[in-house]
C-alpha positions in Angstrom: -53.0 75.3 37.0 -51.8 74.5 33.3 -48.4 75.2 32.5 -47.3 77.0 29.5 -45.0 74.9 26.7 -41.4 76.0 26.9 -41.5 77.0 24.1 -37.2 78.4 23.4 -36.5 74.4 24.0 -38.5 73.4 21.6 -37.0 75.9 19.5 -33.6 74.9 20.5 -34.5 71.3 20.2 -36.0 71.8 16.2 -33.0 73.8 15.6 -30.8 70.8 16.6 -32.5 68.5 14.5 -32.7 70.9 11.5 -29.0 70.8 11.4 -28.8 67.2 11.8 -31.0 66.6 9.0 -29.2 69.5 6.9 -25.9 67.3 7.1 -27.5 64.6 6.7 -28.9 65.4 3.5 -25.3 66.7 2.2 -23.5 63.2 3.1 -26.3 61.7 0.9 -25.7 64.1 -1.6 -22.2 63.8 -1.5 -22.5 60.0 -1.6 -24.7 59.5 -4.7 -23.7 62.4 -6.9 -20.0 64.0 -6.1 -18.2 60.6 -4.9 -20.1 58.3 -6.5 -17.6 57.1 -8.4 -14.7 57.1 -5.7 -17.1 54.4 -3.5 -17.8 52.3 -6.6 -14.6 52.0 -7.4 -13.4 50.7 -4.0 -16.3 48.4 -4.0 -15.1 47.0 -7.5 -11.8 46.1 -5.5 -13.2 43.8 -2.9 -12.4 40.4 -4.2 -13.0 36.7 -3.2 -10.5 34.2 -2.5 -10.8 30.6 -2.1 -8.6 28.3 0.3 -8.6 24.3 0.0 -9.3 22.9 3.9 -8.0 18.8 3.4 -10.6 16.7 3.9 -9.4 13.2 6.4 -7.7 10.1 4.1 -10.9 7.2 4.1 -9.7 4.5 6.5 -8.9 0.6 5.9 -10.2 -1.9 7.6 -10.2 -5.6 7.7 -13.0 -7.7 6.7 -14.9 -7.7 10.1 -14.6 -4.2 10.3 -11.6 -4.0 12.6 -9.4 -1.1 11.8 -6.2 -1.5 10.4 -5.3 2.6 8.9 -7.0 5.0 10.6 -6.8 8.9 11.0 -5.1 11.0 13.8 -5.5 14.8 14.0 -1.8 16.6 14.6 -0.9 19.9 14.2 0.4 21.8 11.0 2.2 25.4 10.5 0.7 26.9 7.6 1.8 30.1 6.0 -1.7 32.3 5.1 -0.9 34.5 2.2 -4.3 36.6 3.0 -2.8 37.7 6.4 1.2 37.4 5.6 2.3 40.9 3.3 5.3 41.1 1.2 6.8 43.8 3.1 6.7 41.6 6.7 7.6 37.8 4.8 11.1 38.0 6.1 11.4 38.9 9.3 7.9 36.6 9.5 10.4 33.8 8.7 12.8 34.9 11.1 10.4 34.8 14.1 8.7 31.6 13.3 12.5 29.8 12.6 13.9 31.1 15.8 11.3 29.6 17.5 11.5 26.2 15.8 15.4 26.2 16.3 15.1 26.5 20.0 12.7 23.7 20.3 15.1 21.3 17.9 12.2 21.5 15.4 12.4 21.0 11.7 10.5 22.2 8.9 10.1 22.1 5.3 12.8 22.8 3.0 13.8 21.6 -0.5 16.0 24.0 -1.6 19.1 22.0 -3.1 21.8 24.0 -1.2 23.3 22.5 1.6 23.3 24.5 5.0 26.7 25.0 6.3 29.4 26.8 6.0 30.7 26.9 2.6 27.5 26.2 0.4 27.6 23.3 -1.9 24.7 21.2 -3.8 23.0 18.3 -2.3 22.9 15.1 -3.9 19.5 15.7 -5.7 20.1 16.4 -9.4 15.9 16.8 -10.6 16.0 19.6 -8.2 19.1 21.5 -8.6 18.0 21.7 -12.6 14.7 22.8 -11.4 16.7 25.9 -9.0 18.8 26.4 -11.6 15.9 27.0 -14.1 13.9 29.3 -12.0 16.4 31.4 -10.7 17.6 31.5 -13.2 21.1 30.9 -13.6 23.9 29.0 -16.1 23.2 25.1 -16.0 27.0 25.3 -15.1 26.4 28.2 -12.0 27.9 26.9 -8.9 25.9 27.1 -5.3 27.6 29.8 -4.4 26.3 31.6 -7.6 23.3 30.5 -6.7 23.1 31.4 -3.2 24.2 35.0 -4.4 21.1 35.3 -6.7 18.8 34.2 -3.7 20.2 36.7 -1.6 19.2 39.4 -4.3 15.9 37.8 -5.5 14.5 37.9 -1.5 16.2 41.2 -0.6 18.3 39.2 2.1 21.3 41.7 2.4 20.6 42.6 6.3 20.8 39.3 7.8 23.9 37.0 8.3 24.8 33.9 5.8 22.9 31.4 8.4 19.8 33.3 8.1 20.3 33.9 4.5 20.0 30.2 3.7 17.2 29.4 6.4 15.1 32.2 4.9 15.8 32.0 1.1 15.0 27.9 1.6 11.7 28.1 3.2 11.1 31.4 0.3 12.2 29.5 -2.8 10.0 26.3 -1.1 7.2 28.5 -1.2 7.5 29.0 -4.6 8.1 25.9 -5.6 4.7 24.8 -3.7 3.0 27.8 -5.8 2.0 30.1 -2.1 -0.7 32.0 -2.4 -3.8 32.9 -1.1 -5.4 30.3 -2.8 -2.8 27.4 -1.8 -1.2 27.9 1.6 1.4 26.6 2.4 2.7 24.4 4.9 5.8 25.2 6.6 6.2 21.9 9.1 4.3 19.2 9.5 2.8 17.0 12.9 4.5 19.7 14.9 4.3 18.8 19.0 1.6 20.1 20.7 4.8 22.3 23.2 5.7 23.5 20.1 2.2 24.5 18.8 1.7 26.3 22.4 5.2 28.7 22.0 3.8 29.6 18.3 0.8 30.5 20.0 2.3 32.6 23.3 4.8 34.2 20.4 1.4 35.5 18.8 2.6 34.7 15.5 -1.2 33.6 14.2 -1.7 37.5 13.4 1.6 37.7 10.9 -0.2 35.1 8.4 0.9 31.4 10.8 -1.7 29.5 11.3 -1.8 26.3 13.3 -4.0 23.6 11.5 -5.3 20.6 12.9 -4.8 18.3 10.5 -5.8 14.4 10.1 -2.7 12.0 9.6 -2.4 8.5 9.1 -1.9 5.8 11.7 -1.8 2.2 11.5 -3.4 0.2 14.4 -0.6 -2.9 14.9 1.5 -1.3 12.5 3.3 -4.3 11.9 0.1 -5.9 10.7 0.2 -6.7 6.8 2.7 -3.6 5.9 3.6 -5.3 2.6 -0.1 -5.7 1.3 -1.5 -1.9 3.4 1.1 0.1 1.6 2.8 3.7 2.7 1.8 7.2 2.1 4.3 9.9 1.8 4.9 13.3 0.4 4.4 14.2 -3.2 7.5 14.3 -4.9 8.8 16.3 -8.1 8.0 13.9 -10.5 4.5 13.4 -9.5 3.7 16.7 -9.0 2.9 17.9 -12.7 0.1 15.2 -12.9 -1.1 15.5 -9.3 -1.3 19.3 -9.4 -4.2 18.8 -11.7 -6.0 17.0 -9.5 -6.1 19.2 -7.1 -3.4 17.9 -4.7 -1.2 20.5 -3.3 2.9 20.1 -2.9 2.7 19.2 0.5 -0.1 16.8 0.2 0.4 13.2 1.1 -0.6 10.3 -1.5 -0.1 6.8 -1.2 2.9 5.3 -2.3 2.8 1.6 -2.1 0.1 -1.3 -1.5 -3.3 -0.9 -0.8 -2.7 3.0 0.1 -1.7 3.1 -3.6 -3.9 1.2 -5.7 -6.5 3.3 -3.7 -6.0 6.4 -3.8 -8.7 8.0 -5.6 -11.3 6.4 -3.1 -9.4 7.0 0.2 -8.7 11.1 -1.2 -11.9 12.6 -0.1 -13.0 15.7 -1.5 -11.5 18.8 0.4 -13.1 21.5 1.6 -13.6 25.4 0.6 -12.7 28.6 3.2 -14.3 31.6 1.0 -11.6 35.2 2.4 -13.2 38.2 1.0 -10.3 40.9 0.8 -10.2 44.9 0.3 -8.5 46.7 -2.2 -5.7 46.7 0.2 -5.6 43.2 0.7 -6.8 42.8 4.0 -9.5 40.0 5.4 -12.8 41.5 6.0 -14.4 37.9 6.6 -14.1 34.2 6.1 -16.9 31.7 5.8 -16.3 28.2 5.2 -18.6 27.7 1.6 -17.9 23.8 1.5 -17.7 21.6 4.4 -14.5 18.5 3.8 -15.8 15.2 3.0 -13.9 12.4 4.2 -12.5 9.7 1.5 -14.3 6.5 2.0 -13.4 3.2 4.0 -11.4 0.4 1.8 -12.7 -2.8 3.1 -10.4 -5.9 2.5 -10.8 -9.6 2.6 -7.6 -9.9 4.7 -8.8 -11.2 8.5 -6.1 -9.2 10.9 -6.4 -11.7 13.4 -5.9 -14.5 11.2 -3.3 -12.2 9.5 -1.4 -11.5 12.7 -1.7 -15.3 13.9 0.3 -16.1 10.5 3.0 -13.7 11.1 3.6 -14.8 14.5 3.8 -18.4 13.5 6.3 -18.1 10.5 8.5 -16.3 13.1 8.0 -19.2 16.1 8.8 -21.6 13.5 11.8 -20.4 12.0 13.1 -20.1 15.3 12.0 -23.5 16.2 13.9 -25.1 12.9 16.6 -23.3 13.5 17.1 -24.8 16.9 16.1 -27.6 16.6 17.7 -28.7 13.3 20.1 -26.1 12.8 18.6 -24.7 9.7 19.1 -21.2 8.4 16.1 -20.5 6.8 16.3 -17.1 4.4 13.1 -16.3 4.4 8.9 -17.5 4.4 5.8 -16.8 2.7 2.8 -17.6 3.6 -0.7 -17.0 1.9 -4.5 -18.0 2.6 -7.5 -17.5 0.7 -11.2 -18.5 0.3 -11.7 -20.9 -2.3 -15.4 -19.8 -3.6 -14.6 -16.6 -3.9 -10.4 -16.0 -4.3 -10.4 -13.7 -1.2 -7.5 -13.4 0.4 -7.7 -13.9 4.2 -4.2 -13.8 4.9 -0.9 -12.6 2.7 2.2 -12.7 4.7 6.3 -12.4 5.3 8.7 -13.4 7.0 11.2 -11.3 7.5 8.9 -8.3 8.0 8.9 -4.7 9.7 6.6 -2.2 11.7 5.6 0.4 9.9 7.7 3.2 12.5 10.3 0.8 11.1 9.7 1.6 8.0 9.4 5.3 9.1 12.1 5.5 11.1 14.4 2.9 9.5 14.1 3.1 6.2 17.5 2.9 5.3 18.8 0.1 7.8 15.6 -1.8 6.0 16.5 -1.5 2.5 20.0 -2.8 2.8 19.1 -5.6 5.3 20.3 -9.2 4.0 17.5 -11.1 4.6 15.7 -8.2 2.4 12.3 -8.0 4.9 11.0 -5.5 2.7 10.3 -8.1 -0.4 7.2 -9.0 -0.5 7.9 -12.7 -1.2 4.4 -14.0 -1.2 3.6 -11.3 -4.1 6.7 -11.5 -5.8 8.9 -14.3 -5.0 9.1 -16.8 -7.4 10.3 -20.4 -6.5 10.4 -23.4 -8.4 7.3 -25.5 -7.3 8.8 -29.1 -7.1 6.2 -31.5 -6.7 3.1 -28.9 -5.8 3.3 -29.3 -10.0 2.4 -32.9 -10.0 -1.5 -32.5 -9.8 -1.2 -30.4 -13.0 0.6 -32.9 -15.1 -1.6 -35.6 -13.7 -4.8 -33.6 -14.8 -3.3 -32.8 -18.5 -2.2 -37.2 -18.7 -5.5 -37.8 -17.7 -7.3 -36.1 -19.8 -5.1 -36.6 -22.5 -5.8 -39.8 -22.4 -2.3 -40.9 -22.2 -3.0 -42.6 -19.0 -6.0 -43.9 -17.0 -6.7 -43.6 -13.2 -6.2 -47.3 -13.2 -2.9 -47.8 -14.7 0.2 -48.9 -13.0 3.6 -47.4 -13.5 6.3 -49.7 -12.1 8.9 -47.1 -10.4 12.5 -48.6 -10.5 13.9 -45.3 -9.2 16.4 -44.9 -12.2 14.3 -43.3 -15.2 16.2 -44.6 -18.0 14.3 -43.4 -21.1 17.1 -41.5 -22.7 20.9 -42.3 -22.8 22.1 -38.9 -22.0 19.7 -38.3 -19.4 18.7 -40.6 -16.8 17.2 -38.9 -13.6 16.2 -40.8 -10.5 13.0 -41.0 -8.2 13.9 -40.3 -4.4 12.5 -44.2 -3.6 12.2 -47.1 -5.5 8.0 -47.3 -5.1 7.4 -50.2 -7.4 3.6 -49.9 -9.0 1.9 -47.3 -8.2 -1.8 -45.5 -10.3 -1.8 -41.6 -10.1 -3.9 -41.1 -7.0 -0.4 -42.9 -5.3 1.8 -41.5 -7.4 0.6 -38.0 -6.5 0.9 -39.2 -2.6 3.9 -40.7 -2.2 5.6 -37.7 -4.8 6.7 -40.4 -7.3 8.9 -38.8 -9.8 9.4 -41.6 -11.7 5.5 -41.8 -12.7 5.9 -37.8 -13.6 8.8 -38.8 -15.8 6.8 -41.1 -17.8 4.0 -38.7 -18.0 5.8 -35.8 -19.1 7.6 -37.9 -21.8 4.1 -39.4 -22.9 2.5 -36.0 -23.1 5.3 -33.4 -24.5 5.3 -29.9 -23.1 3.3 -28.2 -25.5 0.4 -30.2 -23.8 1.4 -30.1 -20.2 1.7 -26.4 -19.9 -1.7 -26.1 -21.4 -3.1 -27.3 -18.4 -0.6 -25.6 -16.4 -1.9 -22.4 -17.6 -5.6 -23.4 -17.1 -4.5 -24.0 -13.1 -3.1 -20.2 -13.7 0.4 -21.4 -13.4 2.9 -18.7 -14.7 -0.4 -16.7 -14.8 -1.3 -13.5 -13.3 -3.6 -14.1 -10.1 -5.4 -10.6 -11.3 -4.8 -9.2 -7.8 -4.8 -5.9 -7.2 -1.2 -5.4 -5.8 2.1 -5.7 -8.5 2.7 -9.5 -8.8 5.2 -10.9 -10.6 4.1 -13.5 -13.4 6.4 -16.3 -12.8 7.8 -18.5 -15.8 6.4 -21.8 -17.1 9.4 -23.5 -18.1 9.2 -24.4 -22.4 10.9 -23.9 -25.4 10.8 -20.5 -25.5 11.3 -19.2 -22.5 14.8 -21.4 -22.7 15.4 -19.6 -26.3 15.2 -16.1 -24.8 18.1 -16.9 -22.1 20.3 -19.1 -24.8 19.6 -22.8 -23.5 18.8 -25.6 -25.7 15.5 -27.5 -24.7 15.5 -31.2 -25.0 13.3 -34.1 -23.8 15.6 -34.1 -20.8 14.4 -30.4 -19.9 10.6 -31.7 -20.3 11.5 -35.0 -17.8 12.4 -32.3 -15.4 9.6 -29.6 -15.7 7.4 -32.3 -15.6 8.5 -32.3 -11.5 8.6 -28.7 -11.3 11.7 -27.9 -12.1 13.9 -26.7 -14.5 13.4 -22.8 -15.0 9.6 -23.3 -13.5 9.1 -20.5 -11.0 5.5 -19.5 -9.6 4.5 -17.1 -7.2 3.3 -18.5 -3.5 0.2 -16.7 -4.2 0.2 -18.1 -8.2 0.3 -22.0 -6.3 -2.0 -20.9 -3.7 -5.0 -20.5 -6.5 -3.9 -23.5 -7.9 -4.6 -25.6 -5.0 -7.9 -23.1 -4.7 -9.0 -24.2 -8.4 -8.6 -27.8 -7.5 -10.5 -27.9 -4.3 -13.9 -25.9 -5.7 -13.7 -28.0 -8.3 -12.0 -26.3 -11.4 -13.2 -22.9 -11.4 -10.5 -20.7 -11.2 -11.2 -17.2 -9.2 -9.4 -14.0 -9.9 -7.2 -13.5 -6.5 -8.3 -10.2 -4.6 -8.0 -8.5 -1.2 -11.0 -6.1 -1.7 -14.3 -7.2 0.2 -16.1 -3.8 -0.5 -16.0 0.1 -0.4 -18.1 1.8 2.2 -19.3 5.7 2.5 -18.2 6.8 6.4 -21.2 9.0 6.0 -23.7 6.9 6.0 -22.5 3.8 6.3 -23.4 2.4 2.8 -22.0 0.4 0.6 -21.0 1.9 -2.7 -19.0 -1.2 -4.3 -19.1 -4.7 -3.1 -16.2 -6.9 -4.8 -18.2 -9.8 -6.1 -16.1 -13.0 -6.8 -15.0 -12.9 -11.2 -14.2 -16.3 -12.7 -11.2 -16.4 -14.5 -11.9 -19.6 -16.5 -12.6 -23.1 -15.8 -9.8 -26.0 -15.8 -11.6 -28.5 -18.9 -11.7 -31.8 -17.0 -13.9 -34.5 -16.2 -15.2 -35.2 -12.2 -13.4 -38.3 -12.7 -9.9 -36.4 -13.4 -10.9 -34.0 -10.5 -11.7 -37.1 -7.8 -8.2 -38.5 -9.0 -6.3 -35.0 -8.4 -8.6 -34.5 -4.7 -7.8 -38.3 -3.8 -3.8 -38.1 -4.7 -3.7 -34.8 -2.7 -5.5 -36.9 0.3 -2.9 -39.8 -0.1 -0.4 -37.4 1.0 -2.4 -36.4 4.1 -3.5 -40.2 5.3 -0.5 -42.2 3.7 2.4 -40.0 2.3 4.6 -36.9 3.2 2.5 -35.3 5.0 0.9 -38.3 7.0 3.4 -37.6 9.9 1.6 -34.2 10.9 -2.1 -34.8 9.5 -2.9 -38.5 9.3 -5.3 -38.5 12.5 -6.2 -34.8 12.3 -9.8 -33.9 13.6 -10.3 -32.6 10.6 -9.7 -34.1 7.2 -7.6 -32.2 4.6 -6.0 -32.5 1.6 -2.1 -31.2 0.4 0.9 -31.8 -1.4 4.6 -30.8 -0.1 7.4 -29.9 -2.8 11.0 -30.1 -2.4 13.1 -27.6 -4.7 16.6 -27.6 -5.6 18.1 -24.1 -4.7 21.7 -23.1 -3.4 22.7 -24.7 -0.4 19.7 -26.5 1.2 16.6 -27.4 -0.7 13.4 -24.9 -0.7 10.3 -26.8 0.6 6.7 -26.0 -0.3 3.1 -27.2 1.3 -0.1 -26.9 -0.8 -3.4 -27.5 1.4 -7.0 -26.9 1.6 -9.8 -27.8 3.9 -11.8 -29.7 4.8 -11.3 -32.1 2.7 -15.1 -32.9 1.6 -16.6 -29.4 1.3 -13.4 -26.8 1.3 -13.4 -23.4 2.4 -10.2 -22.6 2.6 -6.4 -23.0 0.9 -2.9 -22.7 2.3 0.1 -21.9 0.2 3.3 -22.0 2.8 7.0 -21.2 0.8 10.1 -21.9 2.9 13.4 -20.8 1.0 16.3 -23.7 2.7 13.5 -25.2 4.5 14.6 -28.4 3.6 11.9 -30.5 5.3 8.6 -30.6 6.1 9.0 -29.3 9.5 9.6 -26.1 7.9 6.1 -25.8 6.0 3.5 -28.5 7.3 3.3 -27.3 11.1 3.1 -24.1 9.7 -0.3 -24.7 7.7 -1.6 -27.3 10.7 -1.5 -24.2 13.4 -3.4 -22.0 10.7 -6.0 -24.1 10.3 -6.7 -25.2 13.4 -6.6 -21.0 14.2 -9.0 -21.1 11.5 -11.7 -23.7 11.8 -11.7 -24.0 16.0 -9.4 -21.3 17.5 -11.3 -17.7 16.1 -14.2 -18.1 14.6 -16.1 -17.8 18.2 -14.3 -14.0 18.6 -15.5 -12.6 14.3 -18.8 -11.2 15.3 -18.8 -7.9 17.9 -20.6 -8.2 21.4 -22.7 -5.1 20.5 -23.9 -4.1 17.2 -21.3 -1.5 15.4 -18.7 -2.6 17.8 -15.0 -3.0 16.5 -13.1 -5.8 17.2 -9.0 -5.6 18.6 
């Protein structure tokens, strides 16, 4: 039996729904004709905002692809103006610093006021001009005037003088580092990660602190080549009106010295965007990251760290061995190494040195330290080159005609061309032709050749070696001095034909760089083709693994002389090897080579100097070793032995990775 539709549900039910539809109509109603404008103009107050996210600094690596500056990630506070209000800033600051100050933690203040008792300024003039300015007060308002005006400007009246200055530093450092939603800013950096973990049981992420991870840099073997890899550090107040505009931030770290320096534009990579879309009330409805960081790109140098390290180490043995064994007090060593087809640098190195936690750590201690290990001597010492000079005058005689390779020179030890000056050879060598002369470091030859050929002409080939020349490397270099007329004008001494007897040794006010001598000896054994020094192999894209510059070898200019003149210059520098002052370390090497040593009158005991390249037939590499008081050869010669022995039979087995992509130690 059918039954009949109930039909007062149905009523019920269509009843129900009519009034549902009924006020559904009205909110539409509403909506698009009575508040119409109320909704549009909330929707015109919802607003973008974009953030910066730092993108990782581009590493460095040696020129096998062994890492030398690398990143770390660490952990930042950062103040987020799209979550931290006006109204809760203070006592935001309060909570975050209490915390910090029971851990022993620091953070980031550079307001000039110092924190005790009775406020006075710190020692920082730029900056108290700057507070002073945007305060703003009298240039002649004391701190305490100062502080007084803080207090006011950050409604600080509630709290006690101690949290008065902790909160009205971190506030006026905020300003300073332009906050805002746009440009965070970070409160303390490379926090611990106990520290990072109370933040995060405080809860204080939903006040506006964030915790970001955040790459910073570390060097692998930080004592490895600190003088050529350079520092990074904080921006400071002098740089920040041209950085700004660059789009660093105030807390940003930029490089500072060396290779972190001179590369800065390709190690920055190119930050990041976080996109906040905000209210009319200001508060986050989303975030969406709208541009992913890209990381700067890797700085590949010429410098071999192994062969870099084994150079450090061996300056250090050997000072300690001379200094035991013959009780000499050397100040300080330089040591350099390059490829001589292409003037790479392989190896650039000090002695004294530091770590680079020394230089973090004790900065101070280092710059005040007597035997100065932050001077980068191989760079920027300058020493006078004794005999290392002689192959320069012997090119400039010989192709000045004023000798030939044949010609004797009969070396009575006393030098008596003029009456006033009348300097002496070390040895009374009897006849010698140049190859010998260069050998056996006969000054008495040089004496006659610098009197035959005037300096006018011997520093023209001086300068053709790239003596008192700029190398063209990439680092600051100093330029060194070719001794001449005019350089003796501008300090008040009189030049005579004395002065040209003795910079025709390499002396008087001659001074070259290690590295200046270095491609000297470089130019000599490629056979006159002088190379522009550099430490850059090539630039690489961490991406994708591709090259985007590679450094090719640029010719500076080539030295004018015949082969004849070159063999001359090649066979003297072998003399001293087989026969001369060298022969007692090299004579019966397995390897043939070629040098020159150079004594060099300085306070107290004598610099020495060894100039050397091999091998001898077909040369791949020069040595330039400085000792300031070395004295002897012991001081120099061992030194350049062990590196090319380390060179040519000790590491090239251990360049190439076991698997492909592999880094090497």
């Amino acid at each position: 039996m059918k039954r009949k539709p109930d039909t007062k549900r149905v009523k019920i039910m269509s009843g129900i729904m009519a009034v549902v539809l009924f006020v559904f109509f009205i909110r539409i109603f509403d909506y698009q004709l009575i508040s119409s404008s109320k909704y549009t103009t909330d929707n015109g107050n919802i607003r973008t905002r974009t953030v910066v996210i730092k993108a990782p600094r581009g590493e460095i690596h040696d020129c096998y692809g062994r890492p030398i500056a690398i990143n770390r990630s660490g952990y930042d506070v950062v103040f987020n103006r799209a979550y931290m209000t006006s109204d809760n800033m203070n006592s935001t600051i309060k909570l975050i610093t209490d915390v910090f100050l029971s851990n022993k933690a620091v953070w980031n203040d550079i307001l000039p006021l110092q924190n005790s008792g009775e406020y006075d300024f710190t020692d920082d003039e730029q900056e108290i001009a700057i507070l002073k300015k945007n305060i703003p007060v009298n240039s002649y308002a004391s701190a305490q005037n100062c502080f007084d005006q803080l207090v006011e400007k950050y409604s600080l009246q509630s709290y006690d003088k101690q949290t008065q200055r902790i909160i009205m530093g971190i506030r006026y450092s905020m300003e300073r580092a332009d906050f805002s939603v746009a440009n965070p800013f970070t409160f303390a950096n490379d926090i611990s990660s106990q520290l990072m973990s109370c933040i995060l049981e405080k809860n204080l992420t939903n006040q506006g602190i964030d915790i970001s991870v955040v790459p910073y840099r570390e060097y692998v073997d930080g004592g490895t080549a600190p003088h050529i890899i350079g520092t990074v550090g904080k921006i400071e107040a002098s740089e920040w009106s041209e950085l700004k505009d660059k789009g660093y931030s105030y807390n940003d770290y930029v490089g500072k010295t060396g290779v972190e320096k001179i590369y800065e534009d390709v190690l920055k990579g190119e930050d990041g965007l976080i996109t906040y879309i905000l209210d009319n009330r200001g508060n986050v409805i989303s975030e969406e990251i709208t541009k992913k960081p890209v990381q700067g790109k890797t700085v590949v140098l010429s410098i071999d760290k192994r062969l870099q390290q084994f150079v450090q180490s061996t300056m250090e043995e050997n000072v300690a061995y001379n200094e035991e064994m013959w009780n000499l007090d050397i100040g300080g060593m330089a040591t350099v190494v390059c490829n001589v087809n292409t003037g790479q640098i392989l190896a650039c190195a000090n002695y004294p040195t530091y770590t680079m936690d020394q230089y973090k750590y004790n900065y101070d201690q280092l710059l005040v330290a007597p035997d100065k290990p932050l001077f980068d001597r191989a760079l920027n010492g300058t020493y006078a080159p004794g005999s290392i000079m002689k192959m320069a005058i012997a090119a400039a005689a010989l192709e000045n005609k004023v000798t030939t390779s044949v010609e004797t020179i009969n070396c009575v030890k006393k030098y008596t061309r003029y009456d006033d000056y009348q300097p002496v050879c070390l040895h009374n060598h009897g006849p010698l032709e140049i190859t010998h002369a260069i050998g056996f470091s006969c000054n008495y030859f040089f004496f006659e050749m610098s009197y035959r050929l005037g300096i006018q002409k011997m520093n023209q080939y001086c300068r053709y070696f790239g003596l008192g020349e700029n190398t063209g490397i990439e680092l600051a270099e100093k330029k060194g001095v070719l001794a001449g007329p005019e350089y003796s004008e501008s300090i008040g001494e009189h030049w005579t034909g004395g002065t040209t007897l003795a910079a025709g040794i390499g002396q008087q006010n001659n001074a070259f760089t290690p590295i200046q001598m270095l491609m000297y000896g470089a130019t000599i054994a490629n056979g006159g083709t002088r190379y522009k020094a550099t430490i850059l192999k090539e630039i690489i894209d961490p991406n994708d693994n591709s090259v985007v510059e590679e450094n090719k070898p640029v010719v500076l200019n080539t030295v004018p002389m015949s082969a004849n003149t070159l063999e001359m210059l090649r066979q003297g520098m072998r003399t001293v090897v087989l026969e001369g002052t060298a022969s007692g370390y090299l004579k019966n090497y397995k390897l043939d080579t070629a040098g020159k040593t150079g004594t060099a009158e300085n306070s107290g005991a004598d610099n020495t100097l060894y100039l050397t390249f091999a091998p001898y037939d077909d040369a791949e590499i020069a040595i330039m070793v400085v000792a300031e008081h070395g004295a002897q050869s012991t001081a120099t010669v061992p030194v350049a032995k062990a590196i090319i022995e380390e060179y040519f039979f000790n590491s090239n087995d251990k360049y190439e990775p076991d698997l492909p992509g592999e880094l090497l130690p």
